[in-house]
Structures are given as C-alpha cells and as structure tokens.
C-alpha positions in Angstrom: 3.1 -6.0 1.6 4.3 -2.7 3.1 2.0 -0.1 4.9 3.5 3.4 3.6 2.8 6.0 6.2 0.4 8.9 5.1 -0.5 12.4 6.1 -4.0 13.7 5.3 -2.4 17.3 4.6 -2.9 18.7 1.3 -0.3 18.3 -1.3 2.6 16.2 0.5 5.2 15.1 -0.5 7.8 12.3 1.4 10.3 9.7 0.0 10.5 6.1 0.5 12.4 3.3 -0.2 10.3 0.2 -0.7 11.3 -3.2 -1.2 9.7 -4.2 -4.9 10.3 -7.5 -6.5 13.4 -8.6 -4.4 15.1 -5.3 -4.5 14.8 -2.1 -2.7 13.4 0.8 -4.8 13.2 4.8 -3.7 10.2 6.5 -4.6 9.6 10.4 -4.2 5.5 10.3 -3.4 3.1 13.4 -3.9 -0.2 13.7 -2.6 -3.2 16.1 -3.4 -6.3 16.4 -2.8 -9.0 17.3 -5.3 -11.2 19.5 -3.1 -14.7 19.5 -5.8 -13.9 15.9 -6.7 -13.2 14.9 -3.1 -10.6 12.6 -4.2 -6.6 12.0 -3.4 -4.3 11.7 -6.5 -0.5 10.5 -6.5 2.6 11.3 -8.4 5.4 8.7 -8.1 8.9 10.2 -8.9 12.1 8.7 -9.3 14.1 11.1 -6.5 18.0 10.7 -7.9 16.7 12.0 -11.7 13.1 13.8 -10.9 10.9 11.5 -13.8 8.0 11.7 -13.5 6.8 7.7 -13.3 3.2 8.1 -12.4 1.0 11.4 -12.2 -2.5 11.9 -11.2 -3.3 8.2 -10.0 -6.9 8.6 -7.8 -6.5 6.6 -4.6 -9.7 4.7 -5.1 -10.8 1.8 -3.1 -12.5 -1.2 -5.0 -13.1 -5.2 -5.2 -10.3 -7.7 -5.6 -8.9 -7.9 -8.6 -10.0 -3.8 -9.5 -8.4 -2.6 -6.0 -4.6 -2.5 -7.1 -4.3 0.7 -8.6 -1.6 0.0 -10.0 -2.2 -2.8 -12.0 -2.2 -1.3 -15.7 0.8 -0.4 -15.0 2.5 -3.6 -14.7 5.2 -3.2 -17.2 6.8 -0.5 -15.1 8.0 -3.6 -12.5 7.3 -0.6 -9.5 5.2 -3.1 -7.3 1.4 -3.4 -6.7 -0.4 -0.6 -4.6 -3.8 -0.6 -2.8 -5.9 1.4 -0.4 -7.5 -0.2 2.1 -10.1 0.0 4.3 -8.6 -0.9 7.9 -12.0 -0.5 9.9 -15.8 -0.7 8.8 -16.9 3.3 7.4 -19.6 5.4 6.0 -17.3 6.0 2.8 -15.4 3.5 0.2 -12.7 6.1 -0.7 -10.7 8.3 1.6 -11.7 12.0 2.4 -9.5 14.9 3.2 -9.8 13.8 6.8 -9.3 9.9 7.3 -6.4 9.3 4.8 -3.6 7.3 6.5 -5.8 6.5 9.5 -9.1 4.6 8.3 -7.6 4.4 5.0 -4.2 3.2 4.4 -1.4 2.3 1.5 -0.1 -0.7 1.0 3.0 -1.8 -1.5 4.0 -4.9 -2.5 5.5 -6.8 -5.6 4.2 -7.2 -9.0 2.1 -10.9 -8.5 -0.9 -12.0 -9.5 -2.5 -14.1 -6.8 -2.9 -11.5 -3.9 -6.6 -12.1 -2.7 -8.4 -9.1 -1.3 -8.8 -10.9 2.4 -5.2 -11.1 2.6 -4.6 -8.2 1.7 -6.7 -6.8 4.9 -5.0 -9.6 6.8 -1.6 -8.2 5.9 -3.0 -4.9 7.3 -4.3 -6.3 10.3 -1.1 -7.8 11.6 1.0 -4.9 10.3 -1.4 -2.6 13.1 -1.5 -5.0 15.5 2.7 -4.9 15.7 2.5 -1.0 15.3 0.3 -1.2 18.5 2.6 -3.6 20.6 5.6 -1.2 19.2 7.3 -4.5 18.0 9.4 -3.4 14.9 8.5 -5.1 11.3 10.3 -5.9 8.0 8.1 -7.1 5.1 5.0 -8.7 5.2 4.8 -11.4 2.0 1.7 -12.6 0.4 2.8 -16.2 -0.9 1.4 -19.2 -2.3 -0.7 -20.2 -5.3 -4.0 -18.5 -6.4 -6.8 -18.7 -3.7 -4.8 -20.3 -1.0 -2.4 -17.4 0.7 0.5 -17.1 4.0 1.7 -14.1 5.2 4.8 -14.0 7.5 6.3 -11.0 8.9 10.2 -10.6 9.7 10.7 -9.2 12.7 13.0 -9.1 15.4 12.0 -12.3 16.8 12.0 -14.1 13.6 9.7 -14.9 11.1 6.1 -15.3 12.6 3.5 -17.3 10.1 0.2 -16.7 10.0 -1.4 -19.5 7.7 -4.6 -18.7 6.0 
C-alpha cells in the first residue's frame, strides 16, 4: 500500500506515479470539495492523453470489504484505494479541514484479501517512518485471506512486520 499525499485545499490537482499491480502507473488526481454535501470527490486522469478514468468518486470511509472505493471498478486494473482513519475522530468521512492529516489515501493493487486492520497497520508503519524521516518504498499486504504481512522496502532492507 502507498499513502498518497493530500492537500485539504479546494479543487487540487497533483500527479503521481504509483506502483499498481507490478508496474508503475501515472495518475493526474483532482480533488473537490462539495461545500452543501460536505464531501471530497476525485477525478483520476491519465496525464500523457487527458481521459478521463474516474470522475466524481466521494472519498467515503466505511467497513472492510465496502471501504475500497474503488472496488467496482476492478476491471480498470488501476489498483485498490481507501481512506482511512489514522487517529480516533468525531467524524467517519473527511471534512474540508482534516483531509490528508486525520484522513489519508492509500493505493495498492487489485487483490482481494486486504483486511481492514492491515490496512490501518500499513498506515501506522508508513507514519511512523515519515516521523523518524527514514525513506520508504512500498508497503505490501501479502498472504492468504484473513492471515496478512506487511513489509516495507526501505533503505535498510526489507523490514517484516508479521500479523
């Protein structure tokens, strides 16, 4: 999983190139925020020819298996997305003022056996290296259904965290 750095300012937009089933993928992001729904929504672009891949997806929060967003749209082979929750709140979605701090985005491949608890794990080490300013690569989810590992390449190697 990959923590995609956001900005809480009103219709954003940033590239990034994200590594998506085995290969590295560039994405041109867009962010608004619904000011009477109080809700974020993203466009996903492709930058080198401008389509349009995804418009108007609401960055909701929810339960494992609802919480990845972009699940219905599997077929497409552009990863798995989810916002998370990185500290206990008074809200379930993000607001116009906590997006990309209490909430955050998080990318990965298309799988099915990601378990909501390691997907907050993930999180938890990816802010833990941020805080030690320790550079990271990507952080995997791996193993069968219900039993999950997540190792981070870094500098010093690969660093396993069993769970």
């Amino acid at each position: 999983m990959q923590k995609i750095p956001l900005s809480n300012s009103p219709n954003h937009t940033f590239s990034a190139t994200l590594s998506v089933n085995g290969r590295n993928v560039a994405f041109e992001f867009f962010l608004s925020y619904n000011e009477v729904g109080e809700y974020w929504t993203l466009r996903v672009k492709n930058p080198s020819t401008g389509v349009v891949i995804l418009d108007s997806i609401p960055l909701l929060t929810d339960e494992y298996p609802d919480a990845n967003f972009l699940s219905q749209y599997d077929y497409l082979k552009i990863g798995n997305a989810y916002i998370v929750r990185a500290a206990p709140a008074d809200t379930d979605f993000p607001d116009n003022t906590n997006l990309g701090t209490l909430f955050l985005l998080v990318w990965g491949d298309n799988a099915e056996y990601y378990e909501a608890d390691s997907i907050a794990e993930a999180v938890a080490i990816i802010e833990s290296l941020e805080d030690e300013g320790r550079p990271y690569g990507i952080v995997t989810v791996q193993g069968p259904q219900g039993l999950a590992g997540v190792s981070i390449k870094g500098e010093e190697g690969d660093q396993g965290n069993q769970g």
